[in-house]
C-alpha positions in Angstrom: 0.0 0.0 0.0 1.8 3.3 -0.9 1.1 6.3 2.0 -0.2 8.5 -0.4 -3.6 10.1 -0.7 -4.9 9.2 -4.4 -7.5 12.5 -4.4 -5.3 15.3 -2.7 -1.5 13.5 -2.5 -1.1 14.0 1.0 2.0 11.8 2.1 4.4 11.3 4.7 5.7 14.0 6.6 9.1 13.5 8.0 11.3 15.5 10.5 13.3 15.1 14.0 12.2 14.2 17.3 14.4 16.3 19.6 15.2 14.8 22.9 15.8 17.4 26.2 19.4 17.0 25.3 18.9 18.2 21.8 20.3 15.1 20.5 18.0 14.6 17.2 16.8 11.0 15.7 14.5 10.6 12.4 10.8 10.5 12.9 8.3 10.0 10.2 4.4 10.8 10.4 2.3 8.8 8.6 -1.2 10.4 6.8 -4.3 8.8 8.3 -5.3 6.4 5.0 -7.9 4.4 4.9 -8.9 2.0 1.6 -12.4 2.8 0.5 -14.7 2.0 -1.7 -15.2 5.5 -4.0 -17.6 6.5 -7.1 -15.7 7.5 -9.7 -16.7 8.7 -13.2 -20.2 6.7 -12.1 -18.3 3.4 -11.1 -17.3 1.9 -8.0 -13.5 1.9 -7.3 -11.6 0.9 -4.7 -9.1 3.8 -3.8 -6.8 4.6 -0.7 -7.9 8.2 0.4 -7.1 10.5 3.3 -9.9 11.0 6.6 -9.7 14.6 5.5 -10.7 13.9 2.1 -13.2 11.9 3.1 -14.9 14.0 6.0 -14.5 17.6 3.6 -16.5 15.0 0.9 -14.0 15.3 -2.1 -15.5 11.6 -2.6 -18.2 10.2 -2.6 -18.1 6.7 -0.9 -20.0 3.8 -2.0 -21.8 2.0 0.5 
């Protein structure tokens, strides 16, 4: 599963988590994805799409 949003191509965001000794390690955050099924030009397609997209409706999902 790729960690990207197919509608609005949100993806991982990475940076540093800083410790109280400012010693610095990677950290990654991950995009809340969830695989739904979507309409799409009038058919029913499974795609992997962001809560955000989702809750702002973007998509309409197929129940």
């Amino acid at each position: 599963m790729s960690r990207k949003c197919e509608i609005c191509g949100k993806s991982v965001h990475v940076g540093n988590n800083v410790s109280h000794s400012n010693r610095k390690t990677k950290k990654v955050w991950y995009p809340n994805l969830q695989k739904v099924k979507v309409l799409q030009n009038g058919k029913p397609k499974k795609m992997i799409v962001c809560t955000t997209c989702l809750k702002s409706g973007k998509v309409e999902k197929v129940i």
